[in-house]
Every structure is written in structure tokens, then in C-alpha cells.
N, C-alpha and C positions, 0 to 999 in steps of 0.2 A: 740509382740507375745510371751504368753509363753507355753513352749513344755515341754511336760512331760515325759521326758527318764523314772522316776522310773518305769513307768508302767509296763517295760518290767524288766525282772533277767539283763539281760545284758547292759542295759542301751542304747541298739539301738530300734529307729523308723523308723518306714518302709516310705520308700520316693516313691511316685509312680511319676514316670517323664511323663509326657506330653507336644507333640510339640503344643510349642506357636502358630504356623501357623494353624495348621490341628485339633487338638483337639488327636490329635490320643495318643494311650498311647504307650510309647516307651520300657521303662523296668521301675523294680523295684530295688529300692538299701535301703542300709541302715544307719540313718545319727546318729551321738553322737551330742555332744553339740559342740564339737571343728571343727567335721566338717561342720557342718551348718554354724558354723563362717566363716569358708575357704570360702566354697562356698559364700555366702555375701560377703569379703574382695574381692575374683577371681573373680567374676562375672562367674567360669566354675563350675559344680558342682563335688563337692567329698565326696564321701562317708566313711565309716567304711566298709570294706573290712575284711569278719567274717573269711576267708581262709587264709590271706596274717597277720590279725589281726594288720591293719596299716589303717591309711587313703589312700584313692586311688582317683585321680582324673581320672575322665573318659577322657579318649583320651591321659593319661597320656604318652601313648606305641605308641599308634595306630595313633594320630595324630587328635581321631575325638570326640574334644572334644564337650560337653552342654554347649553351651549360655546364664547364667540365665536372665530371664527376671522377674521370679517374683516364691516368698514361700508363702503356705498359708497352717494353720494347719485347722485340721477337730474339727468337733463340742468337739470333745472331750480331742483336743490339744495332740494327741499320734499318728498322723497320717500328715504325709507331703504330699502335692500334689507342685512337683515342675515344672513349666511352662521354656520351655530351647526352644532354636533352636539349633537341631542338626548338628554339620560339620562334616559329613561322616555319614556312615551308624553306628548304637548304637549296634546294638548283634557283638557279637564276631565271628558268621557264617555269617557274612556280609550281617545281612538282617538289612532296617530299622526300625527295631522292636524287641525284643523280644519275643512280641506274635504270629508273624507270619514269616512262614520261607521264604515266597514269596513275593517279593518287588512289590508293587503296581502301575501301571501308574499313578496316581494322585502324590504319593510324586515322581515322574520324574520332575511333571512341577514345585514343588520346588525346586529340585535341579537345575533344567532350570533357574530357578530366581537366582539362586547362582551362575552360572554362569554365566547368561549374565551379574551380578554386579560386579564379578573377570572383566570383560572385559571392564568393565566401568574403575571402580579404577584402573587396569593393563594393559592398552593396551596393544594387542601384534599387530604385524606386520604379515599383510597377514591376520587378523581377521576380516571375516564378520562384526561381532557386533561390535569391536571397531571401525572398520572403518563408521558405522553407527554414532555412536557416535561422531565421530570427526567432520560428516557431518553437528551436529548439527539438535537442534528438527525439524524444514521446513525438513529436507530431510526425516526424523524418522516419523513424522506425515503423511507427503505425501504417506510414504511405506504404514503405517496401512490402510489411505483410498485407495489405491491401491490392497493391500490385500483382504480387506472387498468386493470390488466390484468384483474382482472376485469367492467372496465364495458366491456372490451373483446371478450373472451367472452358478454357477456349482448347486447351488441348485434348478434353474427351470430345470436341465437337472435329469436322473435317473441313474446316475453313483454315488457310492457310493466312489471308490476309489479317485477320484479325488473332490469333495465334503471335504472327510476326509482331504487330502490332502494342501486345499486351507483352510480348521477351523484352523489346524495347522498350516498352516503359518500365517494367522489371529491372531491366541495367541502368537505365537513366536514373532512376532513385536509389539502384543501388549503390551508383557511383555518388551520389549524395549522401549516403549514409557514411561509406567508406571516408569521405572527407570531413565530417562532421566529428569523425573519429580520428582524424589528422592521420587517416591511413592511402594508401594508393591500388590502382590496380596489381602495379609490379609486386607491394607488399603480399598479396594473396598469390600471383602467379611465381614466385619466391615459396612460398608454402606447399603450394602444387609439386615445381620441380622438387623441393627436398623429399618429397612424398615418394617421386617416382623413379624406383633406383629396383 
């Protein structure tokens, strides 16, 4: 790929970051050539930091760095779209966005997948989820069709509270299942879109 800083006086392109999972656009930064490098060598992305007039890696402070997963320049190679998974929230007012100052319940159930995989790789003691996981997939699988039949039951009734209640726990052991499988949400909503064409 080649990227054309001249375009700009100052020799920065504008990086619009988007989470690899959601599609969702997280913030905007701005990368030189040495930081595009970094990010590639780190696998976390850093930008040109126009205030501090340094390279800055995001989460460098905070702890919550980007994930890169993948760069790609726009048709006219003066424009980065950078694909990351973020750990932690990305604005600095602690929302998962930039664009928005309200955190959405949909990026919850990725953070949910984030941590029920800390609790995979980390077991703690006294852990619901880890101790799922110790029990091995028959006990992980059994919960989900256990789950399932009761959100099965609550939806011939007209209770909404418990309904909701039983979907959620249906996705919470599902998203345990899916990891126990060393699978993700993105990997099924990846199967969805090739589906729908």
C-alpha cells in the first residue's frame, strides 16, 4: 500500500478507526509514515498526536489500547480506515465512541465476550464462568439447551420481564459455549452476512 502524506502541508492522514466486531466507527486520529509503521510492528495503533506533536499510542495512559487487525487506504491512498478491537472504552469521557457520548447495550454484549474470555484464559476462584469452563463443554452445552427451553416456556406465557430475562441468559451461555469452542460472536455474524446476499 502506498500512502500519500504529501497531500496534506503537514504530512498527516486522517485515520478513521473502526471496531473490527461492530462496524461501528470509534474515533478519528492522525497517522505520519513512522506511525503507520509502529502500528504494523505493535499490532496497537499510534498515531501523530498534532497537541503533544509526538507519536501517541492509544491506551498508552489509560490502559485501553486498539487491537490492529487490519489498514486499508481509500481510493485515493490519503485516507486510512483502521479495523482494531478495542480494550476499554476509546474517548477520553469514557464512552465507546467518540461519536457518541452514550454507551450502547449492544457493545455491553462485546464487552461480555471479553470477559467471559479473561475467565477462560484466567480463571478466578468462586467464578460462575470459570467454573463452567472447568466443567468442560457436556456441562457448557447442557446449560445452553437448558436455557433455551426455558426462554421457550416463558414465551408461550405474556410476561415480558421474564421472557427478557430467560433471552439473556440464553446469550450469556451462549456466548460461553461459542468460546469454549474458541469461536466469537463476529465468527457467526460472519455466517449470517455471507448468508444474506
Amino acid at each position: 500500500m502506498t500512502i500519500d502524506y504529501s497531500k496534506y502541508s503537514d504530512g498527516l492522514v486522517p485515520a478513521i478507526v473502526q471496531d473490527d466486531r461492530t462496524g461501528k466507527v470509534l474515533m478519528l486520529g492522525f497517522m505520519n509514515e513512522e506511525a503507520f509503521n509502529k502500528t504494523n510492528r505493535s499490532g496497537r495503533v499510534t498515531f501523530f498526536s498534532r497537541s503533544k506533536k509526538r507519536l501517541w499510542t492509544k491506551g498508552e495512559e489509560s490502559g485501553n489500547f486498539l487491537e490492529l487487525k487490519s489498514i486499508t487506504a481509500d481510493c485515493d491512498n490519503d485516507t486510512l480506515l483502521v479495523k482494531a478491537i478495542p480494550h476499554g472504552p476509546v474517548c477520553h469521557t469514557g464512552a465507546d465512541t467518540c461519536f457518541s457520548e452514550k454507551n450502547k447495550s449492544i457493545d455491553f454484549i462485546y464487552r461480555l465476550e471479553e470477559v467471559i474470555a479473561g475467565r477462560q484464559e484466567n480463571p478466578a476462584e468462586g467464578s460462575y464462568v470459570s467454573g463452567l469452563f472447568k466443567k468442560g463443554i457436556n456441562s457448557i452445552s447442557q446449560k445452553v439447551g437448558e436455557e433455551a427451553i426455558e426462554l421457550v416456556i416463558e414465551a408461550k406465557d405474556n410476561d415480558d420481564e421474564k421472557f427478557l430475562n430467560e433471552a439473556a441468559d440464553l446469550l450469556f451461555h451462549y456466548i460461553i459455549l461459542l468460546k469454549a469452542k474458541q469461536h466469537s460472536l463476529k465468527d457467526v455474524a460472519d455466517v449470517l452476512e455471507s448468508r444474506h446476499k
